[in-house]
C-alpha positions in Angstrom: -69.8 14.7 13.4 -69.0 11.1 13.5 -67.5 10.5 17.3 -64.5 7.4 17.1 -66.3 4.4 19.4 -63.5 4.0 21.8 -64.0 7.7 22.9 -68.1 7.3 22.1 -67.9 4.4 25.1 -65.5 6.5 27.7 -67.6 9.1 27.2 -70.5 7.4 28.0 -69.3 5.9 30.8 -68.7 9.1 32.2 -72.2 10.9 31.3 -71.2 13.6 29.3 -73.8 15.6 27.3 -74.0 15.2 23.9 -72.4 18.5 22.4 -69.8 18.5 25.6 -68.9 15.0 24.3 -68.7 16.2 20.2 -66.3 18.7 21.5 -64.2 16.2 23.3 -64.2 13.9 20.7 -62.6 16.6 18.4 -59.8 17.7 20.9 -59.1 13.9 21.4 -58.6 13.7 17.9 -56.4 17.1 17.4 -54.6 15.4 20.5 -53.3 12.2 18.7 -52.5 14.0 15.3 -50.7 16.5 17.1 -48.6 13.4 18.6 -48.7 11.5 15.5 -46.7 14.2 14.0 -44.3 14.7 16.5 -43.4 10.9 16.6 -43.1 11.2 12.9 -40.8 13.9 12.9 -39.0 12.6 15.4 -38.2 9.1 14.5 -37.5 10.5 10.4 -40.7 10.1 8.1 -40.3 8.7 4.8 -39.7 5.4 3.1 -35.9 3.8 4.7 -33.0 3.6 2.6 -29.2 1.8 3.5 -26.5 4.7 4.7 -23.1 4.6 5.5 -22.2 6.7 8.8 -18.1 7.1 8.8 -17.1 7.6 12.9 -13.2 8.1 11.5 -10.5 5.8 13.7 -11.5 3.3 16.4 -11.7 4.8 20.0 -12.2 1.9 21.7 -9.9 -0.7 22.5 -12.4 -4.1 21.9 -14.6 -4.3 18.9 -17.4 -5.3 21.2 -17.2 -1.8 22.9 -16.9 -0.2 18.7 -20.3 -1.8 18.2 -21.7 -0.5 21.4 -20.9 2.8 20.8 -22.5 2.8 17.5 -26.0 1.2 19.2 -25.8 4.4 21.7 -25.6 6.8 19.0 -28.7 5.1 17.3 -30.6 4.6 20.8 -30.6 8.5 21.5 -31.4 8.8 17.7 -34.1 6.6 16.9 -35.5 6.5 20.4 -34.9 2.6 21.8 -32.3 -0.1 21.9 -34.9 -2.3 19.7 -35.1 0.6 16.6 -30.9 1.1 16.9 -30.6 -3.0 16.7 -33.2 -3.8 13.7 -31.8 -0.8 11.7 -27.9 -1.5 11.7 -27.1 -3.9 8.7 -22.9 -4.2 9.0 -21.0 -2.5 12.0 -17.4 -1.9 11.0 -15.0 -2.2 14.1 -11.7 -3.3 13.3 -9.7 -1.1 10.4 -12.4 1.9 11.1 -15.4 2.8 13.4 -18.6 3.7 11.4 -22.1 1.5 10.8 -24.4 0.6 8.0 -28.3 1.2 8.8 -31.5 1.4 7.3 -32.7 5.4 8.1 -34.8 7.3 6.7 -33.7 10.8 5.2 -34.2 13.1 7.9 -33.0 10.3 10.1 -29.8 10.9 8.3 -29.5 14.4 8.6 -29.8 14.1 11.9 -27.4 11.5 12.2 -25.1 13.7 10.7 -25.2 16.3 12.8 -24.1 14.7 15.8 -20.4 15.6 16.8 -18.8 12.3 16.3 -20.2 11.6 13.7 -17.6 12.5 10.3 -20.3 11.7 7.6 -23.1 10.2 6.7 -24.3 9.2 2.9 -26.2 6.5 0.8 -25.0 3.5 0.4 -24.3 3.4 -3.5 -24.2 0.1 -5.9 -21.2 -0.9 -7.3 -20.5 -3.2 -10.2 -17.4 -5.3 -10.9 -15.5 -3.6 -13.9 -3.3 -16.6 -17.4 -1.4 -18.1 -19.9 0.6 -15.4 -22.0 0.2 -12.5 -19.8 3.3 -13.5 -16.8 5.6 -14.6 -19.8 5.1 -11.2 -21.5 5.5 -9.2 -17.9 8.8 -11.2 -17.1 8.0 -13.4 -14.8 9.2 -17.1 -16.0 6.9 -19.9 -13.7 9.6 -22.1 -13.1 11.5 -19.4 -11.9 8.7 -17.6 -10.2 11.0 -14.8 -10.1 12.4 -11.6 -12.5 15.0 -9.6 -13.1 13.1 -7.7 -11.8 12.3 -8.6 -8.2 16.2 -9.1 -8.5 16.3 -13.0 -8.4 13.0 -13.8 -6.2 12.0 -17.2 -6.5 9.6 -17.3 -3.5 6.4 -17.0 -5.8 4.8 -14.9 -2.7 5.3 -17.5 -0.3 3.0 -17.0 2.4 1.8 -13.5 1.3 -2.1 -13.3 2.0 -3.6 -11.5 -0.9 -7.4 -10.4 -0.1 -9.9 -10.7 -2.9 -13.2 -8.4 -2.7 -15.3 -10.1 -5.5 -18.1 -12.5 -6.3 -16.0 -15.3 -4.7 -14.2 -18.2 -5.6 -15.0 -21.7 -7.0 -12.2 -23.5 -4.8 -12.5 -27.2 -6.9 -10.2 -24.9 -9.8 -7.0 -27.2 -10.4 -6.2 -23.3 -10.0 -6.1 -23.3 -6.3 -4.6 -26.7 -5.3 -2.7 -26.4 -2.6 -0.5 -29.5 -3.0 3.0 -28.8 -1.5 1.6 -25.8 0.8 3.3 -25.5 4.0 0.8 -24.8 7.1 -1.5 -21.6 7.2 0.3 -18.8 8.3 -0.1 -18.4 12.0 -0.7 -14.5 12.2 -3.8 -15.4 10.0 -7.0 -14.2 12.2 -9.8 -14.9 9.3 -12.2 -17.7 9.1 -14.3 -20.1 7.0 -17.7 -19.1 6.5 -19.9 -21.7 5.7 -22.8 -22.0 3.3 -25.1 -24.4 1.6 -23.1 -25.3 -0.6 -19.8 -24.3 0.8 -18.4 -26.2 3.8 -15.7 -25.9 5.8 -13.1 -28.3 3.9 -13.5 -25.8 0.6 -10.8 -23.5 2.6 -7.6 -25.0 2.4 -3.9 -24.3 2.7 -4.2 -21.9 -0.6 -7.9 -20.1 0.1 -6.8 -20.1 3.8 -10.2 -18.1 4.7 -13.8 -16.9 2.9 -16.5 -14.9 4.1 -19.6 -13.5 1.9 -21.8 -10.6 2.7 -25.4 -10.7 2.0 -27.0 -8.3 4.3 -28.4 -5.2 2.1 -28.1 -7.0 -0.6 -31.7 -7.0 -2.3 -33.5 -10.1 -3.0 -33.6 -10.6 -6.5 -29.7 -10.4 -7.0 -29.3 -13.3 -4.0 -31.9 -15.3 -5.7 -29.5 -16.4 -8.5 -26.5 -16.8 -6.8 -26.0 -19.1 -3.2 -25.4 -17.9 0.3 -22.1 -18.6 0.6 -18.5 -17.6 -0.8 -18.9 -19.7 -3.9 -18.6 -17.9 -7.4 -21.5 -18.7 -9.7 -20.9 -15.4 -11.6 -17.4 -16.1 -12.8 -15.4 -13.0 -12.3 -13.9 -13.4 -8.7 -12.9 -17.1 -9.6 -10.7 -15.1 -12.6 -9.4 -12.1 -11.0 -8.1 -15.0 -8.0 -6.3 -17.0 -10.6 -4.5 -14.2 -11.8 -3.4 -12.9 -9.0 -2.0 -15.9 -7.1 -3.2 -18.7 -9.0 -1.4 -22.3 -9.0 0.6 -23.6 -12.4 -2.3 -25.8 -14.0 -0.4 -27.3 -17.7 -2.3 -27.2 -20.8 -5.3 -24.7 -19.8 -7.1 -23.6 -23.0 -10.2 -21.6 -23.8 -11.8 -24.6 -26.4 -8.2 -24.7 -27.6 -7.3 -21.2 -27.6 -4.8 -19.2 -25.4 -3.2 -23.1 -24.6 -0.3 -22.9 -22.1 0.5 -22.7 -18.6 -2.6 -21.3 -16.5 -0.9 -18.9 -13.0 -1.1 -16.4 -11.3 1.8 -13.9 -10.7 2.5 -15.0 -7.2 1.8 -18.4 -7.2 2.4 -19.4 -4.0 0.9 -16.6 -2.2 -2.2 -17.4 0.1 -6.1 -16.3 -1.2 -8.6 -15.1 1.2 -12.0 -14.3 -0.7 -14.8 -11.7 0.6 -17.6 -12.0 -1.7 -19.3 -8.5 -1.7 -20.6 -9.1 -4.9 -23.4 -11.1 -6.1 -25.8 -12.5 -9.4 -24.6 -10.8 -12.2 -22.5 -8.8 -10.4 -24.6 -6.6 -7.7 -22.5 -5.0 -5.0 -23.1 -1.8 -2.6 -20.7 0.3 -0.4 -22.2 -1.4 2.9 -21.1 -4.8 1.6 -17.3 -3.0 0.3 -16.6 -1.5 3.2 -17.5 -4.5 5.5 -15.2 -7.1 3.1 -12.3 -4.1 3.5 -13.2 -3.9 7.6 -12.5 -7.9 8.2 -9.9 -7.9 5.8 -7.9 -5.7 8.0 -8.5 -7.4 10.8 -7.9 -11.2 9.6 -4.2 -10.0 8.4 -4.3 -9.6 4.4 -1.1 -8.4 2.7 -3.0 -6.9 0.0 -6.5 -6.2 -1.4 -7.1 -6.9 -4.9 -10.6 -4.6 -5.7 -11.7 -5.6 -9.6 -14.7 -2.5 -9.4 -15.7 0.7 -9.7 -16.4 3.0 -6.8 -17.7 7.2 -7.5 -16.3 8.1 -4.2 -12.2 7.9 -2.3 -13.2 5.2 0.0 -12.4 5.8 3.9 -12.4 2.1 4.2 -9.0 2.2 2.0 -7.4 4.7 3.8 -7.3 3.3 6.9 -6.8 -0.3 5.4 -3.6 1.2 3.4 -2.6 2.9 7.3 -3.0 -0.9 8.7 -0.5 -1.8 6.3 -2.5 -3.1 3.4 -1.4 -2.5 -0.5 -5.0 -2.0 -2.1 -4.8 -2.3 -6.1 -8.3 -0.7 -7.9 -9.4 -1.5 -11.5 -9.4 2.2 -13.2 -12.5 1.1 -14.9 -13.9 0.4 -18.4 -15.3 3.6 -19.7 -12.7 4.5 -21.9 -11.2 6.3 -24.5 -13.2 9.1 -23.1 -11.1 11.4 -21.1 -11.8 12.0 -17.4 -13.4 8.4 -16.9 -11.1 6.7 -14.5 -12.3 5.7 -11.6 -11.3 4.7 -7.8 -8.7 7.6 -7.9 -7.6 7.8 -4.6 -3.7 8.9 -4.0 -3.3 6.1 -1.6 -4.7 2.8 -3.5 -2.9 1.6 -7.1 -5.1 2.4 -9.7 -4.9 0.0 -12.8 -5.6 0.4 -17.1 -5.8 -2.1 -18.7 -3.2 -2.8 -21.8 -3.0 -5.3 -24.6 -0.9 -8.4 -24.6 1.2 -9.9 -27.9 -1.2 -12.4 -28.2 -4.0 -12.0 -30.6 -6.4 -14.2 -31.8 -7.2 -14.0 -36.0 -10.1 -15.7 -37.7 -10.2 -15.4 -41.5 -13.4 -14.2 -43.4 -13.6 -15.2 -46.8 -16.2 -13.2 -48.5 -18.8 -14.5 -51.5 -16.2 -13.3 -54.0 -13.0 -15.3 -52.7 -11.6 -12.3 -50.9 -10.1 -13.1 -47.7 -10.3 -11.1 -44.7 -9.2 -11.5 -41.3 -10.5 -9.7 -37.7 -10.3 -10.8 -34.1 -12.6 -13.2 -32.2 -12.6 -15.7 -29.5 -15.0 -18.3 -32.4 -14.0 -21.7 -32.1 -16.2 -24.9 -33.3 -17.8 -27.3 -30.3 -17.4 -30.8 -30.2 -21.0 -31.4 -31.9 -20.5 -28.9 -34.7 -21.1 -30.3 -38.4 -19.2 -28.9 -41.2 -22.0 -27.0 -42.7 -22.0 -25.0 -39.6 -18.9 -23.4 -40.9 -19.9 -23.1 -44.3 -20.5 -20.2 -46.6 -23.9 -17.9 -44.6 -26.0 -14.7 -46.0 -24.5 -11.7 -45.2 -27.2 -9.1 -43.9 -26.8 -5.5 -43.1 -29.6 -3.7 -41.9 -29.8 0.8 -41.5 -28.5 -0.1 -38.1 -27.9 -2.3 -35.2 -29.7 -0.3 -32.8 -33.0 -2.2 -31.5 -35.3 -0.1 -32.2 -34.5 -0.6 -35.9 -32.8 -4.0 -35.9 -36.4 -5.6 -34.1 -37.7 -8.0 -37.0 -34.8 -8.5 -39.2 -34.7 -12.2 -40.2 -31.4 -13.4 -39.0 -31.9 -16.9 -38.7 -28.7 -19.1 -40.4 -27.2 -15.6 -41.2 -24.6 -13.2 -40.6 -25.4 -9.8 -38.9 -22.9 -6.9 -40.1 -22.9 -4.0 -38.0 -20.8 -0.8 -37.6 -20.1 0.3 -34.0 -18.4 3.9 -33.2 -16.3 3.8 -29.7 -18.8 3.3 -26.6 -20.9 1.7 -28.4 -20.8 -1.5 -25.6 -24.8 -1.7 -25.1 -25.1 -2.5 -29.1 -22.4 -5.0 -29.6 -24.6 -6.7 -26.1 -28.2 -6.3 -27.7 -27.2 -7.2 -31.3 -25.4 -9.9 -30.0 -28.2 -11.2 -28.2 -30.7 -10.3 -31.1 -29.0 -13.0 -33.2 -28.5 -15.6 -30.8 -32.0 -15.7 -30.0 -33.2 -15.6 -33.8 -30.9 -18.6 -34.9 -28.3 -16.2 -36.9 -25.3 -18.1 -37.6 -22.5 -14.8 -36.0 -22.0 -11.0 -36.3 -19.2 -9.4 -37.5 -18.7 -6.1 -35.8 -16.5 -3.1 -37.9 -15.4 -0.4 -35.3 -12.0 1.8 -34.4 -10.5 -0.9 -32.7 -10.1 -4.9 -32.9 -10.0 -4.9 -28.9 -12.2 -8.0 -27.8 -14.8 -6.5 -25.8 -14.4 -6.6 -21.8 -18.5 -8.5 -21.8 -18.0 -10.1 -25.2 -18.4 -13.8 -23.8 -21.0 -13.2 -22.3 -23.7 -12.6 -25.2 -21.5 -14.4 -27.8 -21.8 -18.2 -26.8 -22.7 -20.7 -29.6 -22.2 -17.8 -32.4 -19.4 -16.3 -34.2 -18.8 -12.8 -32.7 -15.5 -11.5 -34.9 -14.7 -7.6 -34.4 -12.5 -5.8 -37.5 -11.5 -2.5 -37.8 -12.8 0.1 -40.1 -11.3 -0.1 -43.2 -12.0 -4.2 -43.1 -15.4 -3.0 -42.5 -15.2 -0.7 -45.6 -14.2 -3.4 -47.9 -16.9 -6.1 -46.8 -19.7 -3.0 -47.2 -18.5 -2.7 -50.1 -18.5 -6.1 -51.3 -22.5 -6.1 -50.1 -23.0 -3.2 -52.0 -21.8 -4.9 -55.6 -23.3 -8.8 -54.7 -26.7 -10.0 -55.4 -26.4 -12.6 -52.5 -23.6 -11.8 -50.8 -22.5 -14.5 -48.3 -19.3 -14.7 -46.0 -17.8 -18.2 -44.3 -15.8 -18.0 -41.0 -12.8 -19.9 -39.9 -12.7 -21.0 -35.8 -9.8 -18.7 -34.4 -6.4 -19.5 -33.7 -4.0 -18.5 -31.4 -0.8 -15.9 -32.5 1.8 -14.8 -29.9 4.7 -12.5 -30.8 5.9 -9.7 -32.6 2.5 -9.8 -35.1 0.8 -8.5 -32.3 1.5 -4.9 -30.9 1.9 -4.7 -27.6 1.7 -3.5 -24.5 -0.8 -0.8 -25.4 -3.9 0.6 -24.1 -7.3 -1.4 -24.6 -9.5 1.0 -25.8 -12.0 0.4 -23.3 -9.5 1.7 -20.8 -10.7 4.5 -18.6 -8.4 7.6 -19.3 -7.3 10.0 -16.9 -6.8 12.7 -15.5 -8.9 12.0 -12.3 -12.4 14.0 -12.6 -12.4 14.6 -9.1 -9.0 15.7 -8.1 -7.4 16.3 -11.9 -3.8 17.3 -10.1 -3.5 13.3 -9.6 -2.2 11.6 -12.3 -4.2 8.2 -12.4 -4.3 5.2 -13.8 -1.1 4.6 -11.8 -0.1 1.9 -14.1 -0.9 0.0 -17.0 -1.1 -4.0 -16.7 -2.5 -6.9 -19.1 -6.3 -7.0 -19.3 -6.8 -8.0 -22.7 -7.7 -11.6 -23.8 -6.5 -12.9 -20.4 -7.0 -16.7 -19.7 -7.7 -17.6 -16.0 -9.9 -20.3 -14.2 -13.7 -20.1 -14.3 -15.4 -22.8 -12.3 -13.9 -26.1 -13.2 -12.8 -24.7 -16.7 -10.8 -21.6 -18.0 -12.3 -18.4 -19.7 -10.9 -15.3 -21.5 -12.1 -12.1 -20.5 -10.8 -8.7 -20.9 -11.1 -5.6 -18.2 -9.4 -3.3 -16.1 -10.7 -6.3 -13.7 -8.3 -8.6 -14.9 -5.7 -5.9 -15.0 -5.8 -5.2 -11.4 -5.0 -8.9 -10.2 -1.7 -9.1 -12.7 -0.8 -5.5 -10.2 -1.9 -7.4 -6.9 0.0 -10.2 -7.6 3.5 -8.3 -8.2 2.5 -6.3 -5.5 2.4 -9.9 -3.4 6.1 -10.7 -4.8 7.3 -7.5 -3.7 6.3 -8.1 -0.4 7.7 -12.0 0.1 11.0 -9.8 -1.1 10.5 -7.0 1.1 8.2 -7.4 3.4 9.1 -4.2 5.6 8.6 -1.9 2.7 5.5 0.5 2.8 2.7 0.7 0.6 3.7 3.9 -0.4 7.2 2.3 -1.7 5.8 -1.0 -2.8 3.6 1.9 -5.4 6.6 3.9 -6.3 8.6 0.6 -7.2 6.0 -0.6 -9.7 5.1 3.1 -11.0 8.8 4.0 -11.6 10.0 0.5 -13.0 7.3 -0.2 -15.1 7.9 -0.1 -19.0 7.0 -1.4 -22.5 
């Protein structure tokens, strides 16, 4: 048997025979495998994985003494002060007591099953889910007031509404804070710096930003900057809504034109960016945004994503006093689909506006159609770009069977059915990238998809309903060459346009977990909604954009009545709401 040299040389050394020192050698070895596996078992074997462990209320009266308790707990469990402090990612100390840490899985379990500890699970990803919109709720800028806030004009004055998002671009002629008064002085947040993000990008209007990285992996933070600045887009929007200054004469390329604000216009913004690249997020970095928000004094928490689980962090932010207004989510019509259905947070659909935006088709044989798109022609585009294009319909849309269709200077036609969000992406993309001139998508509804900007820049993307779809497959059928020309969009506002009702890509109720609670709570505008994006202003639809339009009423109800409880400031929206 083949002896290890370090116990070849001690044994040596001490002038053992040669079969006295074979057996040695063996019960040396036994002797560290035996300890091996006791260390392993003890310290949790097993690749490490981010968990949330929920403590319930803070016990102790300093945050500094919160965290220390959390490092004891992870001493005795791990073994050492040095494993407790390079395993904790967030510690949560001010609206609840409870730790993020990188554990293995029997690490976990034993976690849980220490007596303070309430529970103990994965972290999980989460993923985020204007002009028109305030005139058709009510709520006339210059008057910043309604009928129905009974005559406020305050405009949320000094209201701190909390953002949890993929932060905020804070040039935006959105968020000038010309004519703001001082920051409020019960505000307790700060400025966190970045590289590109110092501490003059805070102001009187985004009176605090923080961003959370930690647990974040590295591929999403490689496209995006450490800091609270937006490069993805959709925090910058769901901001503007919400409590975004009056900017004149925002347009999408023309489109939407009007008066750019928010509901409560001169409420305060403070931005926690928990979300980052395309839109990467993860309970750890949630619940540490909700855990500062509580303590830097926010009014109310705007939350434009989906979450599987009733958040702790929300209870005990709505028991500090906090309003918290959830997107319901964008799986719909399916039943059973809405999400963040907790009793205590406002849960939000997302409902359709009376502003539409119509482009004409004119087919090969002079027969004029129209469907719904965001199209309009840039600054370099020649005429022939909007001239007459081949119309070609392939078996299906589908990659697998669209790969190698010759699209370029063409027009894709494609049927969706309802859900169908990941082909109306891929097809999209398909003819983008081989040089096709736009799609024209025939399914149930002429809602604009939620994502539709996103794959449909520099081509026409026009949506039409099914029986518009009938009549252009039809044409195909009975032309030789059948071609199609499209019009740029234009703007309709008005009675043409039936509204408010439910964007199909809603989420539906009832709630899958606890179907006895009836959610969404309420329906708000998410459909074609213009709001700032960088230095410009996009159109997006969502139950994201929804959920901002309910956080900012939710801010004017408070300048109004500020001693009212979340639990009131909910049943005044649910029971006044109406079409």
């Amino acid at each position: 048997m083949k002896r290890l040299p370090g116990l070849i040389n001690r044994q040596s050394a001490m002038g053992l025979h040669h079969s006295s020192s074979s057996r040695s050698g063996v019960a040396w070895v036994l002797l560290l495998i035996c300890l091996w596996t006791l260390s392993f078992r003890a310290h949790g074997g097993g690749p490490r994985k981010l968990y949330i462990a929920y403590l319930g209320h803070v016990k102790h009266g300093h945050p500094d003494n919160v965290v220390a308790s959390h490092h004891d707990l992870l001493t005795t469990l791990l073994g050492s002060k040095e494993g407790s402090s390079a395993s904790v990612v967030y510690n949560y100390k001010h609206g609840f007591s409870g730790f993020a840490a990188m554990l293995t899985a029997e690490q976990a379990k034993q976690l849980a099953e220490f007596p303070e500890v309430i529970s103990v699970q994965p972290s999980k990803r989460h993923t985020p889910t204007t002009t028109r919109s305030w005139d058709f709720l009510g709520l006339n800028h210059q008057m910043m007031g309604s009928d129905m806030l009974h005559g406020s004009n305050s405009g949320g004055e000094d209201v701190i509404i909390g953002v949890i998002d993929t932060g905020i671009w804070p040039e935006s002629r959105s968020f000038n804070d010309a004519g703001y008064g001082p920051v409020p002085s019960r505000w307790k947040g700060k400025c966190q710096v970045g590289h590109d993000w110092g501490s003059k990008n805070c102001s009187r209007k985004i009176v605090g930003a923080r961003f959370y990285s930690a647990g974040v992996p590295d591929q999403f933070l490689e496209t995006d900057s450490l800091s609270p600045r937006d490069h993805n887009g959709h925090g910058t929007h769901c901001a503007s809504t919400a409590a975004g200054s009056a900017v004149e004469a925002a347009s999408f390329h023309g489109l939407a034109k009007g008066v750019a604000r928010g509901g409560a216009m001169r409420a305060r913004i403070a931005v926690y960016k928990s979300f980052w690249g395309l839109g990467f997020g993860n309970t750890a970095t949630v619940l540490a945004a909700i855990d500062d928000a509580v303590h830097d004094g926010v009014d109310v928490l705007s939350m434009s994503f989906g979450i599987d689980e009733n958040s702790f962090g929300v209870l005990h932010a709505v028991q500090k006093g906090i309003t918290v207004v959830y997107a319901g989510g964008n799986e719909g019509p399916r039943p059973q689909t809405v999400r963040n259905g907790a009793p205590w947070a406002i849960t939000v659909a997302a409902s359709k506006i009376d502003r539409s935006f119509p482009t004409m088709i004119t087919l090969g044989n002079k027969q004029q159609i129209v469907g719904q798109s965001l199209y309009c022609l840039g600054k370099n585009s020649s005429k022939s770009s909007s001239g007459f294009k081949g119309l070609v319909v392939p078996v299906s849309c589908a990659m697998d069977i669209l790969n190698g269709t010759d699209v370029k200077g063409q027009i894709l036609f494609c049927t969706m059915q309802p859900g169908d969000q990941d082909v109306f992406q891929q097809a999209s993309q398909y003819v983008q990238d081989g040089g096709g001139s736009g799609v024209i998508f025939a399914q149930y509804t002429t809602d604009l998809s939620f994502t539709a900007l996103d794959v449909c820049q520099g081509i026409a993307c026009i949506l039409v309903d099914l029986d518009i779809g009938k009549k252009i497959a039809s044409y195909m059928d009975d032309a030789s060459s059948p071609m199609a020309k499209i019009e740029p969009a234009r703007t309709v506002t008005g009675k043409e346009t039936l509204a408010p009702k439910v964007a199909m890509f809603s989420s539906r109720g009832p709630s899958p977990d606890y179907p006895a609670i009836i959610k969404p709570d309420i329906a708000a505008p998410g459909v074609n909604i213009l709001a700032a994006k960088e230095n410009s202003y996009a159109i997006l639809s969502g139950t994201s954009m929804a959920a901002p339009h309910v956080a900012g009423v939710v801010a004017l109800l408070k300048a109004l009545h500020p001693n009212w409880s979340s639990a009131a400031i909910k049943s005044a929206i649910i029971t006044t709401g109406n079409n």
